[in-house]
TORLUM-518973 format. One line per 8 residues: number of its first residue (from 1); their letters; for each residue x, z, y of C-alpha. Coordinates in Angstrom, 1 decimal, always signed. Last residue first. Example, Ala and Ser with C-alpha at 12.3 -4.5 7.8 and 13.67 -1.06 7.14 Angstrom:
2 = sa = +13.7:+7.1:-1.1 ~ +12.3:+7.8:-4.5
END
This chain:
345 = xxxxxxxx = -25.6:+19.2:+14.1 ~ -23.5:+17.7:+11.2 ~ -26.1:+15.9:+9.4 ~ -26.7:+16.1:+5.7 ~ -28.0:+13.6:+3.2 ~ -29.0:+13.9:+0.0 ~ -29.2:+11.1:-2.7 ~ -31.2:+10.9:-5.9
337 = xxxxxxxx = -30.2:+8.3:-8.0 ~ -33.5:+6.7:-9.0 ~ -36.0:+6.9:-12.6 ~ -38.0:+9.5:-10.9 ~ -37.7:+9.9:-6.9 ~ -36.5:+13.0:-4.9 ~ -34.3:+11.7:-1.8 ~ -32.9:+14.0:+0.7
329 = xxxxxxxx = -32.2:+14.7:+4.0 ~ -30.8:+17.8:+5.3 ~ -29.7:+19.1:+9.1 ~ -27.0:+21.4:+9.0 ~ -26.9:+25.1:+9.0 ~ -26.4:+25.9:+5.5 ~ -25.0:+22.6:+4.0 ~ -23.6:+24.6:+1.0
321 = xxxxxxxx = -27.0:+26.5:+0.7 ~ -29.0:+22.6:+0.2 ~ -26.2:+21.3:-2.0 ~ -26.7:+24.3:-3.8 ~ -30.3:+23.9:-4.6 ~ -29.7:+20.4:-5.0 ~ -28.3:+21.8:-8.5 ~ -24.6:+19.9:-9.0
313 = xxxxxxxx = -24.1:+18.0:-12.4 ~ -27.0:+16.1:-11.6 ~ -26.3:+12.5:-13.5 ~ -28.8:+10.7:-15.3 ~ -29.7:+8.2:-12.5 ~ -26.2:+6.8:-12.0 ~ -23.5:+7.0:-9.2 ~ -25.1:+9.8:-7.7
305 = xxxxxxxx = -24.5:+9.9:-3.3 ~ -23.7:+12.6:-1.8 ~ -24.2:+11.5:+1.6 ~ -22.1:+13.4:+4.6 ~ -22.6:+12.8:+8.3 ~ -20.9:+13.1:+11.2 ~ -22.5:+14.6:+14.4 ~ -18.8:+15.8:+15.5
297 = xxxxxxxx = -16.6:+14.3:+13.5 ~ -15.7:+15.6:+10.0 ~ -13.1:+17.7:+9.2 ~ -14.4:+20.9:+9.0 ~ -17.5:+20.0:+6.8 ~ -14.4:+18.1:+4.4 ~ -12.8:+21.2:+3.9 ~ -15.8:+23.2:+3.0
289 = xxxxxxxx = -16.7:+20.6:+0.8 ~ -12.9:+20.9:-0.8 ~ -13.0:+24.8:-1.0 ~ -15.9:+25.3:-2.6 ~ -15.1:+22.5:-5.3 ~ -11.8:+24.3:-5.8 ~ -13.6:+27.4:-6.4 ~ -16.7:+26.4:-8.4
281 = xxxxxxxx = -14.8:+24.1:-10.6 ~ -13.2:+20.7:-10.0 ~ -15.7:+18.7:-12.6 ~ -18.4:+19.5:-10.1 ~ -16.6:+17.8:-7.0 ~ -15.8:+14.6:-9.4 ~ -19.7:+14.1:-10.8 ~ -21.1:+15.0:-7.2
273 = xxxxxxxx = -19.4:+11.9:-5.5 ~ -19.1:+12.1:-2.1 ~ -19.5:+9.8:+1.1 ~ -18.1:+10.6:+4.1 ~ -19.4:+9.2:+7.4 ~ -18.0:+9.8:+10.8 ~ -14.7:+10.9:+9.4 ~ -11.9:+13.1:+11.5
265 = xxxxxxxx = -8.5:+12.3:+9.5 ~ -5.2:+14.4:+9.3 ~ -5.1:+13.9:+4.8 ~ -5.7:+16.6:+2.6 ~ -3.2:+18.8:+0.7 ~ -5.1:+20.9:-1.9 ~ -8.9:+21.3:-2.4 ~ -8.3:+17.7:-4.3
257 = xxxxxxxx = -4.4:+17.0:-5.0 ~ -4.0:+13.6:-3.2 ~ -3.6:+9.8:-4.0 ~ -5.1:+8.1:-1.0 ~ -6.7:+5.0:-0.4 ~ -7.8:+2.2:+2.0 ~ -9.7:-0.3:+2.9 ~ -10.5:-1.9:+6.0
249 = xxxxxxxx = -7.3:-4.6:+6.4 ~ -8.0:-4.8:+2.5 ~ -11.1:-6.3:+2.7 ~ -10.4:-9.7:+1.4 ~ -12.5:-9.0:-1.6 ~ -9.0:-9.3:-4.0 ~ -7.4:-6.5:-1.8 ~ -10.0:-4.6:-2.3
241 = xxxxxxxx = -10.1:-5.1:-5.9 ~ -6.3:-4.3:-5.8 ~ -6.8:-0.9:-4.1 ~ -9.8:+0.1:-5.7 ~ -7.4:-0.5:-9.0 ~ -4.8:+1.8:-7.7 ~ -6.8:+4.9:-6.1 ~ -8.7:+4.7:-9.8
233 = xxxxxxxx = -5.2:+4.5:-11.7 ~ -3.5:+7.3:-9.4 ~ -6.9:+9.1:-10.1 ~ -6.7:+12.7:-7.8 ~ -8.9:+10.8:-5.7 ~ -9.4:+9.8:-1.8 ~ -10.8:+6.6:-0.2 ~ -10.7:+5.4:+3.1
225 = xxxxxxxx = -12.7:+2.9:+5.0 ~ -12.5:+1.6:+8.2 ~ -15.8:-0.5:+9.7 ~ -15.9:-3.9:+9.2 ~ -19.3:-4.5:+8.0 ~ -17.9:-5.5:+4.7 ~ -15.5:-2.4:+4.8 ~ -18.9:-0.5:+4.2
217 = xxxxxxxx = -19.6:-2.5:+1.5 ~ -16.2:-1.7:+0.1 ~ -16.3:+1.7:+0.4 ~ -19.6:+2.2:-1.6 ~ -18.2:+0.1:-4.3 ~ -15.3:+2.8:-4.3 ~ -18.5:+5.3:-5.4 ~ -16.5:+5.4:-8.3
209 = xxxxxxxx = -13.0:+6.2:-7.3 ~ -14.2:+9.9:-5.6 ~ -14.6:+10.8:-2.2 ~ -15.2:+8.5:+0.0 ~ -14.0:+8.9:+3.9 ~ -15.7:+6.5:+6.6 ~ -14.0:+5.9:+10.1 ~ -15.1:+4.8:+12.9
201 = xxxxxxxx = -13.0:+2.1:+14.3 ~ -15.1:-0.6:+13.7 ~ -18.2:+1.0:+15.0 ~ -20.9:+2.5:+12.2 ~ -24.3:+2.2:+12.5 ~ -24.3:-0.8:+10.3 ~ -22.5:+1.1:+7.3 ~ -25.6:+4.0:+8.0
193 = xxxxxxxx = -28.4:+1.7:+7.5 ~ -26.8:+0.4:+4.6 ~ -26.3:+3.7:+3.0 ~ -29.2:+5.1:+3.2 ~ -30.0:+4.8:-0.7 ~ -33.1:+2.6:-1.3 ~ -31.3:-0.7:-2.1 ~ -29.3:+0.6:-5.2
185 = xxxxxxxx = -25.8:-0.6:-5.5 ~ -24.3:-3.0:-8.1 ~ -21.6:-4.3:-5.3 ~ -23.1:-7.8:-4.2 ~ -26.8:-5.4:-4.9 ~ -25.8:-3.3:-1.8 ~ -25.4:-6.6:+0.5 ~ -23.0:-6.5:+3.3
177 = xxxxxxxx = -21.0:-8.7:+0.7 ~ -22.8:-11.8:+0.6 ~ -22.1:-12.1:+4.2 ~ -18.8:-11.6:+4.0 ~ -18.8:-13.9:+1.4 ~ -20.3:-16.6:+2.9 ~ -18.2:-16.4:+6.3 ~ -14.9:-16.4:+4.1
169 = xxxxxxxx = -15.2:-19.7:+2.7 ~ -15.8:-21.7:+6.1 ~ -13.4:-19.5:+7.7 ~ -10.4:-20.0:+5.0 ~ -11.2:-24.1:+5.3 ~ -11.0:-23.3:+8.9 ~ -7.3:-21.7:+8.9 ~ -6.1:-23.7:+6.5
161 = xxxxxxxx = -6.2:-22.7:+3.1 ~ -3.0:-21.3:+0.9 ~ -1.1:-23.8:-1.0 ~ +0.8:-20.9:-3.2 ~ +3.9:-23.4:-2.5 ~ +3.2:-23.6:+0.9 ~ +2.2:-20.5:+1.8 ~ +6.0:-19.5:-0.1
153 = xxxxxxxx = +7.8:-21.9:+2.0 ~ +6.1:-20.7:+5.4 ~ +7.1:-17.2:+4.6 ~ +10.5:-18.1:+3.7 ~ +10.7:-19.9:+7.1 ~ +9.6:-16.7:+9.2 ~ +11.9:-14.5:+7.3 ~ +15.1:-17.2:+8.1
145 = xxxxxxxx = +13.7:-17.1:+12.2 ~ +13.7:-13.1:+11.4 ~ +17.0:-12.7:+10.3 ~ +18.7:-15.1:+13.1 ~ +19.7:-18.3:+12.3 ~ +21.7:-19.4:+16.0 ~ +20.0:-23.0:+16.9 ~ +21.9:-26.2:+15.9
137 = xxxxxxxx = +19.7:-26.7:+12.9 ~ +16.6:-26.8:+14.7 ~ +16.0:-30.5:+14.4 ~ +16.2:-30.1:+10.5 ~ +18.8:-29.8:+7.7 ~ +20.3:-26.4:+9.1 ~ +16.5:-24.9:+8.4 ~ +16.0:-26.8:+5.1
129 = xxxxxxxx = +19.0:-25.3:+3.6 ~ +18.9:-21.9:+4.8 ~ +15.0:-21.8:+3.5 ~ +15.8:-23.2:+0.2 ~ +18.6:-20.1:-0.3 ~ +15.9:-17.9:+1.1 ~ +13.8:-19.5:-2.2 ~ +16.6:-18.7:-4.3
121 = xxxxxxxx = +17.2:-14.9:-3.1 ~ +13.5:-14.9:-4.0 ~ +14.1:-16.0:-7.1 ~ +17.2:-13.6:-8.1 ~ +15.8:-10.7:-6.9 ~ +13.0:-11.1:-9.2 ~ +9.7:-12.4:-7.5 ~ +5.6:-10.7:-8.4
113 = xxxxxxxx = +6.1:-8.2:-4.9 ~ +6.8:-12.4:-3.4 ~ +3.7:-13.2:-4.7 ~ +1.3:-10.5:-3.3 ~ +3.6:-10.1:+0.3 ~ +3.0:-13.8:+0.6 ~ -1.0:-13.2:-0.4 ~ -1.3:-9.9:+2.2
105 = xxxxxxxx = +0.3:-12.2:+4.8 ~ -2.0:-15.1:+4.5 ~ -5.2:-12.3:+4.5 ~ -4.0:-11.1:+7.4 ~ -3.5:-13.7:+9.3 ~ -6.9:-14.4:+8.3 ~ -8.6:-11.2:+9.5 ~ -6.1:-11.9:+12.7
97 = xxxxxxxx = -8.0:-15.8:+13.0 ~ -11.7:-14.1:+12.4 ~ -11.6:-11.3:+15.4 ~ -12.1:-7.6:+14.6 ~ -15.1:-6.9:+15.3 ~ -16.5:-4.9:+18.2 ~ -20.1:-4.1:+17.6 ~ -23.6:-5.3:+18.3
89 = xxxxxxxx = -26.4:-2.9:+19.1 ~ -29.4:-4.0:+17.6 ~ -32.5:-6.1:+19.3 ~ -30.7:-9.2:+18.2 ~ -30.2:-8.4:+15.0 ~ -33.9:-7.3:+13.8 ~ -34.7:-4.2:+13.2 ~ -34.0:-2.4:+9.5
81 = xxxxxxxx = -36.3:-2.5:+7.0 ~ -35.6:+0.6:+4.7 ~ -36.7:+0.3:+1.2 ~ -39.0:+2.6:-0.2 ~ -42.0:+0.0:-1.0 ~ -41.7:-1.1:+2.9 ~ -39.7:+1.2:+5.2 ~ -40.4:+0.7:+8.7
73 = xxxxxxxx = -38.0:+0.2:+11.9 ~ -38.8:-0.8:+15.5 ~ -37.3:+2.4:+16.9 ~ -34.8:+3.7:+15.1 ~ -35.8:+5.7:+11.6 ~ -36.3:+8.6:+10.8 ~ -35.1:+9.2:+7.2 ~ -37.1:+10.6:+4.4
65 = xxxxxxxx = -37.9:+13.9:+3.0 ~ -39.0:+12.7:-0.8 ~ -41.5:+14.3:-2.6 ~ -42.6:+17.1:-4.8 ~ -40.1:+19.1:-3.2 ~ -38.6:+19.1:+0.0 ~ -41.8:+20.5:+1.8 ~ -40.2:+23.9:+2.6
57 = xxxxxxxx = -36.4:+23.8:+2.5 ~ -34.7:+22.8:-0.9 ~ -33.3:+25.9:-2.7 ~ -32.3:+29.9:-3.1 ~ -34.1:+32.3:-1.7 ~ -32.9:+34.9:+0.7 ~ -32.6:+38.5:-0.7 ~ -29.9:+39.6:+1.8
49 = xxxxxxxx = -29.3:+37.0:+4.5 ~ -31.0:+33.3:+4.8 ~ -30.0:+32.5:+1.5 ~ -28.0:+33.9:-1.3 ~ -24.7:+32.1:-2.0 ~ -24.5:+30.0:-4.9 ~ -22.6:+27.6:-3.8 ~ -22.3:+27.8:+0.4
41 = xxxxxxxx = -24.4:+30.3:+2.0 ~ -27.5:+30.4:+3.8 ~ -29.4:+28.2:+6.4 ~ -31.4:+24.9:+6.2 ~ -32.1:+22.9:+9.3 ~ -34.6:+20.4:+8.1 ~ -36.2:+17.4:+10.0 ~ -33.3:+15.8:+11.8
33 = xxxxxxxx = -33.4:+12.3:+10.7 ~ -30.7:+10.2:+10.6 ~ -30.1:+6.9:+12.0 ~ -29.6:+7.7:+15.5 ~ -27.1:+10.4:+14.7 ~ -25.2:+7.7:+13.2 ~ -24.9:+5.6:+16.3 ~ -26.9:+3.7:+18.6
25 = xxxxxxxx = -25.3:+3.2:+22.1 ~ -24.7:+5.8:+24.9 ~ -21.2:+4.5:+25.9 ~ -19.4:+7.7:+25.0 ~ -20.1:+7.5:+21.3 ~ -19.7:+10.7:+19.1 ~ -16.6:+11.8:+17.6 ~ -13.2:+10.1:+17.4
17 = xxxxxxxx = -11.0:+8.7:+14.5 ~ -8.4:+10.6:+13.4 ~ -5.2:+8.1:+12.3 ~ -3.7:+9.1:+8.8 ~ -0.3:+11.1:+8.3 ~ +1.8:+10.5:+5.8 ~ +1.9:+13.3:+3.2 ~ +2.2:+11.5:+0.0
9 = xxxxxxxx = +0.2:+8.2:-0.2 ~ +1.6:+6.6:+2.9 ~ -0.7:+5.0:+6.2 ~ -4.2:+5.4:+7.3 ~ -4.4:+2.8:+10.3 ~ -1.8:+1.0:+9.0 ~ +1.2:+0.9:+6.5 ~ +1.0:-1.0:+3.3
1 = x = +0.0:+0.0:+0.0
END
């Protein structure tokens, strides 16, 4: 992995991103609903003081508390319909000919990680050659005029697209991509609504390798991702497949010791998977979601999001006390994952 926004696996330290807009615009807050403000301790905890109850707040069960959502949207058969793209906010993106600048660089770096000494030394041999052979041969080689040409040897040989043929190609996917089904996702989560809340610099923290297709449909919409996991092979494979999507200048991941060291970043959104905080135990998986509350951006939000139906290693119950004082959201439907979502206040 490169250096970047989020840069080193081992202790480097990651941009933080900021908090709330200063320019007034629609942003996460906007998107979630505030019904709920549930208080009493984190995991297992009792509730509301001495002798509180412990669970979902009033009205929570038997249903689903749902999102509010911005003006102009409605939710047909569960699925939220979100307005129309010219009455939404539009953000910064990161402009088409750097994305593909990118993506050239990422392939040369690709093929030439796949070289021996010996073959590379033999195409900067090529390059020598070819550079005192043409009209520039008179000119001082200097290091980076040689780098430059080795580069333009090796596009050449991988025959990489033009700069419109790439554009043409990569408009299609990037739109195919912003769509949860492209990654297996369910369409009822609020995950899509909160990707396109997001501003490009914002930054999004998943925990766990398999919500990594979560990541990467938020790196569609061109917001920053990063993703952390005690999986060197998980961290790895996202990494590639990311890489692969062209979404690699969005995405990317960190090796760390959960509830241990934890990387210098301030989230808007962090997404977390409830199969890898329960198989920490009680203590460590304390410690992390505390960790994560502190780090997150003021009037962030956090989605724990199931990866499959079956799964509910973690009670809601003591989602519901862990989030003690923030505003809660969830989802309680038969035969779905069933998400929760909390609101820093």
């Amino acid at each position: 992995m490169t250096g970047g926004w989020a840069s080193g696996r081992t202790g480097k330290r990651a941009d933080g991103q900021t908090g709330r807009r200063a320019d007034g615009r629609a942003g996460m807050q906007d998107v979630c609903a505030h019904p709920t403000v549930v208080r009493g301790d984190a995991w297992g905890g009792p509730a509301g003081g001495e002798g509180g109850g412990a669970g979902p707040p009033e009205g929570a069960r038997g249903g689903e508390e749902r999102l509010d959502r911005p003006t102009g949207d409605r939710e047909v058969d569960g699925t939220v319909q979100t307005l129309p793209q010219s009455e939404r906010p539009q953000r910064r993106t990161q402009s088409l000919r750097r994305e593909y600048e990118e993506f050239i660089l990422q392939r040369i770096e690709e093929y030439k990680e796949q070289l021996s000494r010996a073959e590379l030394l033999g195409i900067g041999d090529d390059a020598v050659r070819e550079l005192d052979a043409g009209p520039q041969g008179q000119l001082v080689l200097t290091e980076v005029l040689m780098l430059d040409h080795v580069d333009r040897i090796i596009k050449q040989r991988l025959r990489l697209p033009s700069f419109r043929r790439w554009r043409g190609r990569h408009l299609k996917l990037r739109q195919a991509q912003q769509a949860p089904t492209h990654w297996g996702l369910p369409t009822d989560t609020p995950l899509s609504e909160l990707a396109r809340a997001l501003e490009h610099e914002e930054l999004t923290l998943i925990v766990g390798s398999r919500l990594a297709p979560a990541g990467f449909l938020i790196a569609a919409h061109n917001a920053k991702v990063l993703l952390i996991d005690q999986d060197m092979a998980g961290v790895e494979a996202n990494e590639s497949r990311a890489a692969t999507e062209a979404l690699g200048h969005n995405f990317q991941a960190l090796v760390i010791s959960l509830g241990g060291w934890f990387p210098d970043v301030n989230p808007n959104l962090v997404v977390i998977d409830p199969l890898l905080i329960a198989s920490l135990g009680t203590a460590t998986a304390s410690t992390l979601v505390n960790l994560l509350k502190s780090q997150t951006a003021p009037g962030g939000v956090h989605l724990v999001l199931p990866v499959v139906v079956e799964e509910d290693p973690i009670p809601k119950e003591v989602w519901y006390r862990h989030y003690a004082g923030w505003e809660v959201n969830s989802s309680v439907k038969v035969g779905r994952p069933n998400w929760i979502l909390a609101t820093q206040p």
